[in-house]
Structure formats: structure tokens, C-alpha cells
Steps between C-alpha positions, in 0.01 A plus 500: 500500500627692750308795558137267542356314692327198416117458569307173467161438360250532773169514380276505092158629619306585137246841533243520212579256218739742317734546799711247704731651823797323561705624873880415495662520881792519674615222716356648829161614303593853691495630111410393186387640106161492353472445147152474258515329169204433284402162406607515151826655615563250771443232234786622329740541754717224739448626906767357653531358882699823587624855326767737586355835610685792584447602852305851404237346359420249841200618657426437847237256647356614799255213598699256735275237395591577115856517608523143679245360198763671221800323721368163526376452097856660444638199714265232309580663104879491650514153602320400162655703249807634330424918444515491127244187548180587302156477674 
């Protein structure tokens, strides 16, 4: 697509046991999308190694420690898997 970008899976960090967190980030980890799914939901639905995201909805990640730990697990998911790869 040619108006988004594509962000990788970065982290799955699960809250209270109704609510899982899943971070999608861009290459550099200078951006990347939140996105909260309950369990049952998740269940249900493939997440993928990567997803297309059009560029208003990047938020920015401020931490430069977040930004180099978003950059190198985008390297390692990368290097392991295809985007449309499910995890």
C-alpha cells in the first residue's frame, strides 16, 4: 500500500486477565501503534509479524531506550519472519 507504512510486532505484554497489549513499530522504533484486544477477542483473531498503518495514526516514542529496544526486536521479528507471518 502506498500511503502506509509498515510496523512490526514489537512487544504482547497482557494487563489484568481480560486485556492483552500488543505494540507494532516502525523500523527505527522512533514510532509505533498501540493496540488492546481482549483475550477472547485475541483468540479469535490471526496478529500477524507486521500491519500496514497509515502514517496519522503513528504515535511517537519518546524514550531512547524504547526506541533502540523497538528497533532491535524489529530487526530480530524481521530476520525471522515474513509480515503476514502469524505469531
Amino acid at each position: 500500500m502506498a500511503d502506509t507504512e509498515r510496523l512490526w510486532l514489537v512487544a504482547r505484554e497482557y494487563g489484568d486477565e481480560s486485556l492483552v497489549e500488543l505494540v507494532y513499530a516502525t523500523p527505527d522504533g522512533a514510532h509505533c501503534v498501540v493496540k488492546h484486544f481482549s483475550v477472547q477477542l485475541l483468540r479469535a483473531k490471526e496478529i500477524t509479524a507486521a500491519i500496514e498503518v497509515a502514517p496519522d495514526r503513528l504515535e511517537s516514542v519518546g524514550d531512547p531506550e524504547t526506541r533502540e529496544r523497538y528497533a532491535a526486536e524489529v530487526d530480530r521479528v524481521r530476520d525471522r519472519h515474513d509480515p503476514e507471518d502469524v505469531l
